[in-house]
N, CA, C and O atoms as CSV, one atom per row, in Angstrom:
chain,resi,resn,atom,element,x,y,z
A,1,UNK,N,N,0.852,-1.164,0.000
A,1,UNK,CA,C,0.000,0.000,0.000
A,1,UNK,C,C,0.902,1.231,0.000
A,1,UNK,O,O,1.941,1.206,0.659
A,2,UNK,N,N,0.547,2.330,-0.722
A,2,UNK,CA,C,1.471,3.523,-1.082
A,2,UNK,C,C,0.765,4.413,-0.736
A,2,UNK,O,O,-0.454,4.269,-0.831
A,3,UNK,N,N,1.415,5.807,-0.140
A,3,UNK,CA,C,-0.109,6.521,0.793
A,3,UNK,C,C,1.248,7.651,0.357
A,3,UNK,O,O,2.426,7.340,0.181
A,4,UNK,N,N,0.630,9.000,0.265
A,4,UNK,CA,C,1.126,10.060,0.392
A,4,UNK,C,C,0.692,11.204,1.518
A,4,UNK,O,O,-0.372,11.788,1.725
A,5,UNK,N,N,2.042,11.259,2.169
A,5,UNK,CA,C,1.227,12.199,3.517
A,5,UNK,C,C,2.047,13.346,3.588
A,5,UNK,O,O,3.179,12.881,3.459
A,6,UNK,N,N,2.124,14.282,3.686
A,6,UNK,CA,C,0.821,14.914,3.100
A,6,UNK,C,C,0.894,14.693,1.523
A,6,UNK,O,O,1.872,14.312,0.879
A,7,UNK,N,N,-0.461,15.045,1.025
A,7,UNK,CA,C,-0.563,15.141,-0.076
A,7,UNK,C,C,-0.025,16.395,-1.164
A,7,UNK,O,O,0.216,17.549,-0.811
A,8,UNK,N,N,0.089,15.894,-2.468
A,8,UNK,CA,C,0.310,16.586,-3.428
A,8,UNK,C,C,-0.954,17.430,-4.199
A,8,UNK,O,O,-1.646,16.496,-4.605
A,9,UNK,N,N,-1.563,18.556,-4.579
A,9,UNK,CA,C,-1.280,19.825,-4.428
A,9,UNK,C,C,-1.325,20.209,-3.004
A,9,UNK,O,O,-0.278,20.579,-2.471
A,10,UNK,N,N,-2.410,20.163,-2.337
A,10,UNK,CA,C,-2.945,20.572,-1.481
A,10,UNK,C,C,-2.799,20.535,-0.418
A,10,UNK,O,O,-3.598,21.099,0.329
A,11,UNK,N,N,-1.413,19.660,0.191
A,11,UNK,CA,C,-1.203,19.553,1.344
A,11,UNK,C,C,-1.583,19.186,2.479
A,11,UNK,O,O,-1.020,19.398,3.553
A,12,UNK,N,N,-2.812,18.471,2.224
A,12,UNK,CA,C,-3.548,17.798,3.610
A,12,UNK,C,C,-2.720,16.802,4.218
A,12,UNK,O,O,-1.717,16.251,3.765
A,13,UNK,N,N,-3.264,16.669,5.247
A,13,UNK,CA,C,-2.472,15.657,6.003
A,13,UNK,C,C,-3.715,14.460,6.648
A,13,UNK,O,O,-4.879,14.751,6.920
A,14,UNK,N,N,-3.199,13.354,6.757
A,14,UNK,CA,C,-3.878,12.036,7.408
A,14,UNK,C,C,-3.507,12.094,8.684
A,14,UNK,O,O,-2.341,12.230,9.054
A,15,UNK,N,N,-4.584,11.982,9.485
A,15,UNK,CA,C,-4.696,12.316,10.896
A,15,UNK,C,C,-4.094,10.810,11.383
A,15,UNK,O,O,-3.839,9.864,10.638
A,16,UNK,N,N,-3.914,10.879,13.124
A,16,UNK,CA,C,-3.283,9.851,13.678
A,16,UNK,C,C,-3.777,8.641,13.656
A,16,UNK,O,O,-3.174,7.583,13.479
A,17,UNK,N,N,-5.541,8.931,13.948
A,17,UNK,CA,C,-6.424,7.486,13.886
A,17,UNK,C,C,-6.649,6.754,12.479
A,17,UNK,O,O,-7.085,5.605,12.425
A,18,UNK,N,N,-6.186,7.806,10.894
A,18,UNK,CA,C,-6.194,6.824,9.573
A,18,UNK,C,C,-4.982,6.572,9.908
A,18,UNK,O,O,-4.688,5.438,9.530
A,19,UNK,N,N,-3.844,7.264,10.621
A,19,UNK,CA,C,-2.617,6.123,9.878
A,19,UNK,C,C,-2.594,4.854,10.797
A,19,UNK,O,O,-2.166,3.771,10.398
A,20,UNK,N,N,-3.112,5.081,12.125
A,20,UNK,CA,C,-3.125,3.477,12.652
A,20,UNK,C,C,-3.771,2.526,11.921
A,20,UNK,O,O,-3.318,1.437,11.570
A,21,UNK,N,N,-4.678,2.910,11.741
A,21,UNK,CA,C,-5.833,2.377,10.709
A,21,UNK,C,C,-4.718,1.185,9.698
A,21,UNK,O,O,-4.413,-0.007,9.730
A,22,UNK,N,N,-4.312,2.789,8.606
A,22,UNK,CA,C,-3.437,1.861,7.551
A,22,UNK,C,C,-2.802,1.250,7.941
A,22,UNK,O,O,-2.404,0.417,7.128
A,23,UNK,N,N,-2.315,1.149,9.101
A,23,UNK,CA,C,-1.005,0.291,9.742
A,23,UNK,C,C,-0.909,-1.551,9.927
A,23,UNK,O,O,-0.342,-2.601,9.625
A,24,UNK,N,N,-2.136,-0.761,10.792
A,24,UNK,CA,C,-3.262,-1.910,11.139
A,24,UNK,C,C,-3.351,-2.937,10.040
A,24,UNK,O,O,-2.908,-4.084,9.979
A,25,UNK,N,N,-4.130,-2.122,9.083
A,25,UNK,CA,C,-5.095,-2.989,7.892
A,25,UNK,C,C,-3.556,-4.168,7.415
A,25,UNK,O,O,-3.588,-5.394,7.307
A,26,UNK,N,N,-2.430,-3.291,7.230
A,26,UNK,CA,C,-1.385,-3.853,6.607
A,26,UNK,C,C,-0.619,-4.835,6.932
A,26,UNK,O,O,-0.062,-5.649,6.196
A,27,UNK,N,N,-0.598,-4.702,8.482
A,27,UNK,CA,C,0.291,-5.076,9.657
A,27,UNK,C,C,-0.569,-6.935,9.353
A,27,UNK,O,O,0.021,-8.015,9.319
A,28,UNK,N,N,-2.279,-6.631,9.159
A,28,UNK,CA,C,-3.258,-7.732,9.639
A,28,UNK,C,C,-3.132,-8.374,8.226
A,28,UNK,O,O,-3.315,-9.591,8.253
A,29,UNK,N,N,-2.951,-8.022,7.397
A,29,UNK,CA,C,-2.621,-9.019,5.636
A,29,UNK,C,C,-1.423,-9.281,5.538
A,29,UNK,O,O,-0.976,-10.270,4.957
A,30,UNK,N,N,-0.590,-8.184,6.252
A,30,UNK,CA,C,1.129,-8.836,5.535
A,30,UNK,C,C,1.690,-8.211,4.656
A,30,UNK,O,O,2.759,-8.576,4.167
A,31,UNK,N,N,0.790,-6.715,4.165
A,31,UNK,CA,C,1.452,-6.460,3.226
A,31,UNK,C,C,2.233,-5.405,3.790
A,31,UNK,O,O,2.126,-4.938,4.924
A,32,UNK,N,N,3.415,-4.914,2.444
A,32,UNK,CA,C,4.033,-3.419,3.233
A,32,UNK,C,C,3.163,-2.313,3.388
A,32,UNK,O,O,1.947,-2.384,3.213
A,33,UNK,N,N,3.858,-1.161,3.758
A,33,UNK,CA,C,3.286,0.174,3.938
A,33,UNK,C,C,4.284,0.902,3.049
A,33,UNK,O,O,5.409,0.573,3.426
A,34,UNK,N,N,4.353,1.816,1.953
A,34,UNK,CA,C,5.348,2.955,1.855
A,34,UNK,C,C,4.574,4.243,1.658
A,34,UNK,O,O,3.757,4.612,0.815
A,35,UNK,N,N,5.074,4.753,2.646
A,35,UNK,CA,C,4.786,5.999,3.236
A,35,UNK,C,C,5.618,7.097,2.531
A,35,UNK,O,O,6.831,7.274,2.636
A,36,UNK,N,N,4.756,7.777,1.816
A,36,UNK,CA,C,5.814,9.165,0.884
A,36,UNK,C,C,5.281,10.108,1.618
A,36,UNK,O,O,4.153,10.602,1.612
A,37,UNK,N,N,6.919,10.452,2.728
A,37,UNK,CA,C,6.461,11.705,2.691
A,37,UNK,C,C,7.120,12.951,2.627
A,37,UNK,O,O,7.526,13.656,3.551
A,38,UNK,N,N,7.159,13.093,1.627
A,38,UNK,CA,C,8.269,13.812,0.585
A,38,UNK,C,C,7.743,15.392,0.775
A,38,UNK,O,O,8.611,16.245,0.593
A,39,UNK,N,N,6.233,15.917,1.167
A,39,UNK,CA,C,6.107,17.285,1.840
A,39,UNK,C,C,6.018,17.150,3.041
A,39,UNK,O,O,5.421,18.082,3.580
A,40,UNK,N,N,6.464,16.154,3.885
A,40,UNK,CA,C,6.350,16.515,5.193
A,40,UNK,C,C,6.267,17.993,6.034
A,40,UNK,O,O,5.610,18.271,7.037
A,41,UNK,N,N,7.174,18.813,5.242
A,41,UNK,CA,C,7.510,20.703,5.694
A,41,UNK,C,C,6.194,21.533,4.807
A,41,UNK,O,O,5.907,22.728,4.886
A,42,UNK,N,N,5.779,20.867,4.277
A,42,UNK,CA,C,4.408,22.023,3.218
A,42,UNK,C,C,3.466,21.343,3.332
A,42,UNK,O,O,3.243,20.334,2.663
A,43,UNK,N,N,2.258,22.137,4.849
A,43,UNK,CA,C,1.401,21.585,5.018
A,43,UNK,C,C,0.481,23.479,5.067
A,43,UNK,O,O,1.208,24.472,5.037
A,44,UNK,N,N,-0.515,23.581,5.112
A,44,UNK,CA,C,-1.240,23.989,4.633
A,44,UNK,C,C,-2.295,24.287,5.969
A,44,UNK,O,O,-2.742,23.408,6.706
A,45,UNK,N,N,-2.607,25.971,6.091
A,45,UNK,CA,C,-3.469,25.545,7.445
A,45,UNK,C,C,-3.489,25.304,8.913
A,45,UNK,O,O,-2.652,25.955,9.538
A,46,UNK,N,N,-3.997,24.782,9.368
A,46,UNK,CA,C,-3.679,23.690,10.320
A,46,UNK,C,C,-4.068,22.234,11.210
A,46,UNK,O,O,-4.345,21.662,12.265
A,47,UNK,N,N,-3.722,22.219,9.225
A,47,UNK,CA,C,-3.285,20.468,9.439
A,47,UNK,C,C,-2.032,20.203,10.115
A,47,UNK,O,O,-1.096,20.996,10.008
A,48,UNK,N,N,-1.967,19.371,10.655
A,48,UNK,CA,C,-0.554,18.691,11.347
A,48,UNK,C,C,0.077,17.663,10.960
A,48,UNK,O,O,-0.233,16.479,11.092
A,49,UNK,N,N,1.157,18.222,10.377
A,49,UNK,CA,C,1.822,16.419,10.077
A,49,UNK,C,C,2.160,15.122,10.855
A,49,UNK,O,O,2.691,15.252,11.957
A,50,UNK,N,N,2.008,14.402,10.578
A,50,UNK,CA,C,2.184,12.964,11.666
A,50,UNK,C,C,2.545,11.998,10.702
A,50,UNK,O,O,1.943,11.684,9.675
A,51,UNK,N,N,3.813,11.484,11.255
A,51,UNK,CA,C,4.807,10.766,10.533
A,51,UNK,C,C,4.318,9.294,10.950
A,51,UNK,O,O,3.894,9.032,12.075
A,52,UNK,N,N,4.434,8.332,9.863
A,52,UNK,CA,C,4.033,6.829,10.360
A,52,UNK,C,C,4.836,6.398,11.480
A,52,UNK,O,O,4.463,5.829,12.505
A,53,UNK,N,N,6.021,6.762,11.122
A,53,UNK,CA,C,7.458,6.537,12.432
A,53,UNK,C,C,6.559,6.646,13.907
A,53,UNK,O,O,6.422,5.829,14.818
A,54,UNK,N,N,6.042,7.966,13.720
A,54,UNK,CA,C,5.242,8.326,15.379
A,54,UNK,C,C,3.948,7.385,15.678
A,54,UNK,O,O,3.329,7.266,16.735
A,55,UNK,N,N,3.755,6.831,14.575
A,55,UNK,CA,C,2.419,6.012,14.703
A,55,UNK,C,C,2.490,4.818,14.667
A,55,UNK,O,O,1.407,4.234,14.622
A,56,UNK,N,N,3.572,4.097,14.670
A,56,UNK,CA,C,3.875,2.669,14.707
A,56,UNK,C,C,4.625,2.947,15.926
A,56,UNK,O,O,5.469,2.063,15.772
A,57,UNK,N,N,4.935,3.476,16.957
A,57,UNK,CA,C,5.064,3.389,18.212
A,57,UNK,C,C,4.430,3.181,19.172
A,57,UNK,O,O,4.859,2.777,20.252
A,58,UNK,N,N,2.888,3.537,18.771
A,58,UNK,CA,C,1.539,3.403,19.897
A,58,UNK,C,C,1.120,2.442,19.436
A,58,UNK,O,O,-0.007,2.243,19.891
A,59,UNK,N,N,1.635,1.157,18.250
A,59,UNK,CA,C,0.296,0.193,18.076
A,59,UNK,C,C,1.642,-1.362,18.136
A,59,UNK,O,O,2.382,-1.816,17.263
A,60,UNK,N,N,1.393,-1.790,19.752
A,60,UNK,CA,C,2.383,-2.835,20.039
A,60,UNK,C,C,1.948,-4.249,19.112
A,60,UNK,O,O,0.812,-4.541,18.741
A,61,UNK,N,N,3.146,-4.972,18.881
A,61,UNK,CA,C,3.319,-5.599,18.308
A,61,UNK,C,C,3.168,-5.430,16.641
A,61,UNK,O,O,2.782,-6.057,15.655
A,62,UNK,N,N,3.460,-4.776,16.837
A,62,UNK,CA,C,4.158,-3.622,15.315
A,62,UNK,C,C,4.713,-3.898,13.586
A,62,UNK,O,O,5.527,-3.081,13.155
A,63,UNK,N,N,4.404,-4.672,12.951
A,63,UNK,CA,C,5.443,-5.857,12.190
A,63,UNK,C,C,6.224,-4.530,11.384
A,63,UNK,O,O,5.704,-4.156,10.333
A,64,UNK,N,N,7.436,-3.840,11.861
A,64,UNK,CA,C,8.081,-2.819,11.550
A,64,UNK,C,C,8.961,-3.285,9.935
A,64,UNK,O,O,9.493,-2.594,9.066
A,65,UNK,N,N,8.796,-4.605,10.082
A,65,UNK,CA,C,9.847,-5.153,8.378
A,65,UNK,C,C,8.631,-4.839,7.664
A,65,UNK,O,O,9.050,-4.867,6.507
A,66,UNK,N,N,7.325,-4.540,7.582
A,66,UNK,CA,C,6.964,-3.894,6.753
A,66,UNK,C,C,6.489,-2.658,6.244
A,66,UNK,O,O,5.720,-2.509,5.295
A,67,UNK,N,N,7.143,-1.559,7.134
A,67,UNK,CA,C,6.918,0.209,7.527
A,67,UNK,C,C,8.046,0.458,6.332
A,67,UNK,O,O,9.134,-0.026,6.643
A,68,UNK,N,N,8.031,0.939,5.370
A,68,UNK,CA,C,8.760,1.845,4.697
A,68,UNK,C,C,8.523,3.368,4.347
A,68,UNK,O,O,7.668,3.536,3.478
A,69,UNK,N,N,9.126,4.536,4.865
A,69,UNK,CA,C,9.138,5.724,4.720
A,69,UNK,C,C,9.863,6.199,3.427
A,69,UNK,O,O,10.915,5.566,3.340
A,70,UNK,N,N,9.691,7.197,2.228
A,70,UNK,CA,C,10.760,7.586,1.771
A,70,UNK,C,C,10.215,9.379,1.699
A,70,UNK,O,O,9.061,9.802,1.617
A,71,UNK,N,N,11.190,9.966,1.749
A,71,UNK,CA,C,11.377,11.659,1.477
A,71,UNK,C,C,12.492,12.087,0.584
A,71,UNK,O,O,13.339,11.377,0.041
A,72,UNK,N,N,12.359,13.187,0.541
A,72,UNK,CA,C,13.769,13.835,-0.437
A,72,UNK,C,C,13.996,15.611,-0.235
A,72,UNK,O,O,13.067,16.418,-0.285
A,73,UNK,N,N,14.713,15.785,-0.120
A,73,UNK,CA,C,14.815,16.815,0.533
A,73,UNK,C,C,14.787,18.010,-1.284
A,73,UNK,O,O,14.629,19.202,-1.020
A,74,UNK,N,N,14.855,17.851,-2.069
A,74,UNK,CA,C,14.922,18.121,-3.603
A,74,UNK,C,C,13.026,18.818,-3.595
A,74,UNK,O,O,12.880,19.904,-4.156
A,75,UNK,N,N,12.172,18.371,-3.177
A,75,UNK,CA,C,11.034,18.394,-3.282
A,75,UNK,C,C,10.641,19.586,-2.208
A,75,UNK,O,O,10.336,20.724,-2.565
A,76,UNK,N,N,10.702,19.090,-0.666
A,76,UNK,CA,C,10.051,20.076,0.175
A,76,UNK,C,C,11.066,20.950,0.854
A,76,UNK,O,O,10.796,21.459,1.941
A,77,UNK,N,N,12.334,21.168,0.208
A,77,UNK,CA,C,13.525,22.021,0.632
A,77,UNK,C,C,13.311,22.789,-0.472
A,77,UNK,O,O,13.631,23.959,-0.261
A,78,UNK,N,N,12.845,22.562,-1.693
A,78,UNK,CA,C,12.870,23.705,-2.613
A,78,UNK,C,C,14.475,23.867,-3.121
A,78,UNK,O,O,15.109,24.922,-3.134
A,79,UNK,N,N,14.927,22.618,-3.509
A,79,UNK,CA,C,16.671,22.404,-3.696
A,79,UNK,C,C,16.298,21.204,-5.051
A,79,UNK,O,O,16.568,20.004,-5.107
A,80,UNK,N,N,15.554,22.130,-6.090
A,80,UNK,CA,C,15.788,20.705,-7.111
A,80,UNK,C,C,16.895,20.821,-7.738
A,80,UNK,O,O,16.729,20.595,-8.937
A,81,UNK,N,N,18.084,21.103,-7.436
A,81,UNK,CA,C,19.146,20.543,-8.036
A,81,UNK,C,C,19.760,19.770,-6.665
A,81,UNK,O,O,20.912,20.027,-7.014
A,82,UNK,N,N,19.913,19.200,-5.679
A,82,UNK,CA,C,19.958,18.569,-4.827
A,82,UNK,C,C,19.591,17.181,-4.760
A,82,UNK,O,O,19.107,16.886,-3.667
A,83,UNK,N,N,19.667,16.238,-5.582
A,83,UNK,CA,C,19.135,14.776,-5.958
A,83,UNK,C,C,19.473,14.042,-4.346
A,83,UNK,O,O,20.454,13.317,-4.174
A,84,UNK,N,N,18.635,14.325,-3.414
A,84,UNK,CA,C,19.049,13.718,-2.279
A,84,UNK,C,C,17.765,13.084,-1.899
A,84,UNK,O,O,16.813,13.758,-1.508
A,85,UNK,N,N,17.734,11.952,-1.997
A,85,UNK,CA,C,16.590,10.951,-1.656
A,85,UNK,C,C,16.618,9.859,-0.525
A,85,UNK,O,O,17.471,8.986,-0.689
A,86,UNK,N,N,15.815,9.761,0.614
A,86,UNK,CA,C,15.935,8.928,1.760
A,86,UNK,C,C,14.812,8.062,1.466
A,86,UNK,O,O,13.764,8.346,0.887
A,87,UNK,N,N,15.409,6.344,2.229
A,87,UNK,CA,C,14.753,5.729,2.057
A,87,UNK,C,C,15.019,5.154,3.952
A,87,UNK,O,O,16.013,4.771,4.569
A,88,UNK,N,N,13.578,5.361,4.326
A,88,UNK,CA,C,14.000,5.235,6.110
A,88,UNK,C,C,12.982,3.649,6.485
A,88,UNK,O,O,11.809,3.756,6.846
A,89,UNK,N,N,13.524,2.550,6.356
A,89,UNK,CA,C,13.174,1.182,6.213
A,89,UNK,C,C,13.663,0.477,7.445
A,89,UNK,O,O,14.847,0.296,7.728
A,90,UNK,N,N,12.398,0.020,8.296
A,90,UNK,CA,C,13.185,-1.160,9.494
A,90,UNK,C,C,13.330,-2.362,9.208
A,90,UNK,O,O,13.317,-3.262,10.048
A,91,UNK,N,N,13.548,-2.585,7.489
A,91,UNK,CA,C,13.702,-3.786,7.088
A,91,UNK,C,C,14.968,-4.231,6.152
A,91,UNK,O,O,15.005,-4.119,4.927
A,92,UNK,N,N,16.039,-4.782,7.025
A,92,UNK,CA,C,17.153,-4.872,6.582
A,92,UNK,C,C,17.212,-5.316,4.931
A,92,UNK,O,O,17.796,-4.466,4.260
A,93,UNK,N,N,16.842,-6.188,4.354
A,93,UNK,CA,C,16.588,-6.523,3.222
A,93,UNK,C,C,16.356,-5.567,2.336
A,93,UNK,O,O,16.885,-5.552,1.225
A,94,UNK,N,N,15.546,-4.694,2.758
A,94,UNK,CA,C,15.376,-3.648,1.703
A,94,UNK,C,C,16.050,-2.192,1.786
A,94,UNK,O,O,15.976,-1.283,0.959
A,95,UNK,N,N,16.812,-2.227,3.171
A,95,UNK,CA,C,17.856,-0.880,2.970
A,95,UNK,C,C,19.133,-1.894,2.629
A,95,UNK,O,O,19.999,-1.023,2.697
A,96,UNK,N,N,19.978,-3.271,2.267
A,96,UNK,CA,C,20.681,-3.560,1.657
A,96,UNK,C,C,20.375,-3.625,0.015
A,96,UNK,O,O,21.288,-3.760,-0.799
A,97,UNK,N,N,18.945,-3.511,-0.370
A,97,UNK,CA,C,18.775,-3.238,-1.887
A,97,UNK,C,C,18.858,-1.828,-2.157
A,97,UNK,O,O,19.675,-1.282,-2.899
A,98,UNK,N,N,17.562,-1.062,-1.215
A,98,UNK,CA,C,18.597,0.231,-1.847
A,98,UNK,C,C,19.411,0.990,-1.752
A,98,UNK,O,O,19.408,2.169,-2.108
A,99,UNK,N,N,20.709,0.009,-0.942
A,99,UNK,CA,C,21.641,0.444,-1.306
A,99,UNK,C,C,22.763,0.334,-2.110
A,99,UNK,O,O,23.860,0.883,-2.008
A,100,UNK,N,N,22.265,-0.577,-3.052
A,100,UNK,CA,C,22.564,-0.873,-3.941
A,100,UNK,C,C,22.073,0.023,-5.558
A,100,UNK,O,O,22.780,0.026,-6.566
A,101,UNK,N,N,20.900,0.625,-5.447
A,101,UNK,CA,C,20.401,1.367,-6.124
A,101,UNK,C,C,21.092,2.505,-6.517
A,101,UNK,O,O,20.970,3.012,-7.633
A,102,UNK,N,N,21.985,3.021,-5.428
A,102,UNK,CA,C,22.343,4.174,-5.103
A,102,UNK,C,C,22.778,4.498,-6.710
A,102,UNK,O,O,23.043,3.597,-7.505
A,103,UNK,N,N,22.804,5.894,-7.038
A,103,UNK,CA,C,23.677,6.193,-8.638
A,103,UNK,C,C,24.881,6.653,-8.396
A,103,UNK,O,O,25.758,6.055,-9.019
A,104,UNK,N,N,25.308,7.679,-7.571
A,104,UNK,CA,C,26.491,7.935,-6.884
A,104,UNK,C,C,27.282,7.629,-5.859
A,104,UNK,O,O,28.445,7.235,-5.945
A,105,UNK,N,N,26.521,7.847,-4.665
A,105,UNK,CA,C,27.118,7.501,-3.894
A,105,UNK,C,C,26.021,7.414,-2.511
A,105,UNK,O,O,24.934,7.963,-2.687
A,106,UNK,N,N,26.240,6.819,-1.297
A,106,UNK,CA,C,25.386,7.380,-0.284
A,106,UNK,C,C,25.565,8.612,0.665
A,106,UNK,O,O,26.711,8.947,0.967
A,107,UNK,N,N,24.647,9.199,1.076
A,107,UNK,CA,C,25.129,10.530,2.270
A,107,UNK,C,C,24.538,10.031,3.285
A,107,UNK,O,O,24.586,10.607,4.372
């Protein structure tokens, strides 16, 4: 499941009780989560951002090998010549692939 938080134009944000929700739903099938949240800093209002990171802390027994976060600082730094992309994964398997992906180098 691929969720954008906040969203693209408009900047809303998914409150604490949908992302347990998604967590939940995912955690209970098995599948992953990747969480883009690439405007985390351009929110709109006041909406509040809430990171899955903060929300897979309150829901114990957690299956964290399938929480994947990614951001980039190129997008909500307003630095598009800055190709700096994070991939924040508690699942070893998949931060040894992408780090393999890498095109240059890692920071």
């Amino acid at each position: 499941l691929v969720i954008t938080n906040p969203s693209n134009p408009l900047g809303t944000t998914l409150d604490r009780d949908c992302l347990k929700s998604l967590v939940k739903f995912t955690n209970d099938k098995g599948i992953h989560l990747i969480a883009d949240e690439i405007y985390a800093a351009t929110t709109f209002g006041e909406s509040e951002f809430i990171s899955v990171a903060e929300v897979i802390e309150e829901i114990p027994d957690c299956n964290r090998d399938l929480i994947h976060i990614v951001y980039s600082l190129s997008k909500d730094m307003g630095l598009p010549g800055l190709r700096i992309g994070i991939i924040y994964s508690y699942n070893n398997r998949v931060v040894q692939i992408a780090r393999k992906m890498s095109s240059f180098g890692l920071v």
